[in-house]
C-alpha positions in Angstrom: 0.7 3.2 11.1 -0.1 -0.5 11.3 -1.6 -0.6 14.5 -4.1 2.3 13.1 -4.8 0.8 9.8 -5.4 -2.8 11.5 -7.6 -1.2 13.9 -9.5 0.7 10.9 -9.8 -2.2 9.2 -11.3 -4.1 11.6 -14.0 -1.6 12.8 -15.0 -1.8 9.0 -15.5 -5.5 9.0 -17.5 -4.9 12.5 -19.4 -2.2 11.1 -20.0 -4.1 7.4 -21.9 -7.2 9.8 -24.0 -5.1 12.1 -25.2 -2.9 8.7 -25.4 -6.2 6.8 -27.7 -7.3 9.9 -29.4 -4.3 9.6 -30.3 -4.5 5.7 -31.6 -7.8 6.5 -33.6 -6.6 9.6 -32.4 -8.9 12.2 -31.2 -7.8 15.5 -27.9 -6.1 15.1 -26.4 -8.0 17.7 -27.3 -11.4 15.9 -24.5 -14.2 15.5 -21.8 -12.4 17.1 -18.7 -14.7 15.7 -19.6 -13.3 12.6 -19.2 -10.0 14.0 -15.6 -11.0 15.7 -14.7 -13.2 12.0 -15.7 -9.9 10.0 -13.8 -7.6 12.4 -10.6 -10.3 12.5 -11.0 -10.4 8.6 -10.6 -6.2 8.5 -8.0 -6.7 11.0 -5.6 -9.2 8.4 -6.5 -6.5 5.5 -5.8 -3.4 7.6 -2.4 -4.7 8.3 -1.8 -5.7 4.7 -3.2 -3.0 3.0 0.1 -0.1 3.8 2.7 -3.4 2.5 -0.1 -4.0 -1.0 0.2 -0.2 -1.5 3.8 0.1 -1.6 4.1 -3.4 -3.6 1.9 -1.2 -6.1 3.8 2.1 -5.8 6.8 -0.2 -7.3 5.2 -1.8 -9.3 3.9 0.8 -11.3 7.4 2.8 -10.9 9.2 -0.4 -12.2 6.8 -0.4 -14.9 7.5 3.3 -15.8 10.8 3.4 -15.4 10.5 0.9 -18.3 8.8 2.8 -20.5 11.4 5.8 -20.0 9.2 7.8 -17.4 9.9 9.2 -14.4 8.3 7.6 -10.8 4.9 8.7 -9.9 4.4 12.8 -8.7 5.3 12.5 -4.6 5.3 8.6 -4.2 8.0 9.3 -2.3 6.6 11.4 0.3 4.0 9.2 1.2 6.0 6.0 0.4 9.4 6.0 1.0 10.6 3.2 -2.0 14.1 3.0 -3.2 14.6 4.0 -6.4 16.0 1.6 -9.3 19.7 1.4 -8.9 21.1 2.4 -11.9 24.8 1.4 -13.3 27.4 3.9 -11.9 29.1 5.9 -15.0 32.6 5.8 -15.6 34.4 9.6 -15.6 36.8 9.7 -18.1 39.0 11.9 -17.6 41.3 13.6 -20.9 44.2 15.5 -21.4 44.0 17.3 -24.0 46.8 19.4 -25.2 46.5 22.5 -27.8 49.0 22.6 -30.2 
């Protein structure tokens, strides 16, 4: 998935210059490095943006588990996060005899 989102983000910056450019009624093909700067700028925040979503995902799980709640509905089948690890619980074990 990184190689798709860095690519997607990149075409956005590309295609936020040459519609910017076109607002602004200029050739589209005007100043060209800030057509490759914009599309290397989509390209950083296309590869970051899969690692800022699954810093949120934990975040906000973190901050529910908190409050008592259960992680988000299916964060885990689009993110696969480990859940908090918990303390393990002690079985005790009795023998109890009737009289």
């Amino acid at each position: 998935m990184g190689l798709f989102t860095t690519l997607f983000g990149g075409s956005l910056g590309f295609a936020a210059q040459a519609y910017s450019n076109s607002i602004r009624k200029v050739p589209i093909s005007r100043q060209p490095w800030n057509h490759l700067g914009m599309f290397i700028l989509g390209c950083y925040a296309g590869a970051k943006y899969p690692e800022w979503e699954e810093t949120l995902v934990n975040d906000i799980n973190a901050m529910r588990s908190e409050k008592g709640l259960s992680p988000m509905v299916g964060s885990n089948k689009w993110i696969k996060y480990s859940l908090p690890e918990e303390e393990p619980r002690q079985i005790v074990e009795t023998n109890e005899t009737s009289p």
